[in-house]
C-alpha positions in Angstrom: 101.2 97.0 102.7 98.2 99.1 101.6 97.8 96.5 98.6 97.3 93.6 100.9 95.1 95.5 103.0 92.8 96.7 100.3 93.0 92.8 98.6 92.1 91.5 102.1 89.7 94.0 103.7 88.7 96.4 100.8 90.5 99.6 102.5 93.7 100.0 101.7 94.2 101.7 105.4 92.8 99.1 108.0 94.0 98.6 111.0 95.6 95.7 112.7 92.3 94.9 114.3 90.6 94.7 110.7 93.1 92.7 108.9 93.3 90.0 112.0 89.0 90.2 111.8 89.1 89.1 107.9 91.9 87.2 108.0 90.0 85.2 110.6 86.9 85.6 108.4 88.3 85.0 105.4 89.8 81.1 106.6 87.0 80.2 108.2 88.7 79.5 111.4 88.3 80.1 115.1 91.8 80.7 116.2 94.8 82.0 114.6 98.5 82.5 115.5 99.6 85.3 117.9 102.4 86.2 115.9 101.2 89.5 114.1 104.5 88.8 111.3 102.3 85.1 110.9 99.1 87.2 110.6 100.8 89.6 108.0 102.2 86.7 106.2 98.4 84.8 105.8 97.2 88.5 104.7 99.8 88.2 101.8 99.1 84.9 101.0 95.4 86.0 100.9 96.3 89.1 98.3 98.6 86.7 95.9 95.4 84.5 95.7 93.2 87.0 95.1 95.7 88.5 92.3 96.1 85.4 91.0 92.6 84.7 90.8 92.2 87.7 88.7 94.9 87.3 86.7 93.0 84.3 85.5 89.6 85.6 85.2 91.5 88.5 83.1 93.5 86.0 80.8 90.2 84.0 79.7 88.2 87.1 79.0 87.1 87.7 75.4 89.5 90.0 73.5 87.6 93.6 73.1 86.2 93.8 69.6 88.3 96.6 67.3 85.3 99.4 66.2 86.7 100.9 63.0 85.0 104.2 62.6 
């Protein structure tokens, strides 16, 4: 929980209130389900996109260079 929290709102202990604010935020939209298990579920599918994303941006970056001393 405090993974998708941080990968959603950037502090790993929001509240409820936060995580529905950028969820909203974050899709652009006006309205969102009442559920709160649907809101948790769109804040997870927010986190695996945002790991994924990095996975990426990880996997294409340049190998460190080896300094022999």
């Amino acid at each position: 929980p405090n993974q998708v929290k941080l990968s959603v709102t950037g502090y790993g202990g929001a509240t409820k209130g936060q995580m529905l604010k950028m969820v909203q935020s974050l899709l652009a939209t006006r309205e969102l389900p009442r559920s709160d298990d649907a809101i948790d579920a769109l804040a997870v599918a927010i986190c695996h996109h945002h790991s994924g994303r990095l996975r990426m941006v990880i996997s294409r970056a340049p190998a460190p260079a080896i300094v022999r001393r």
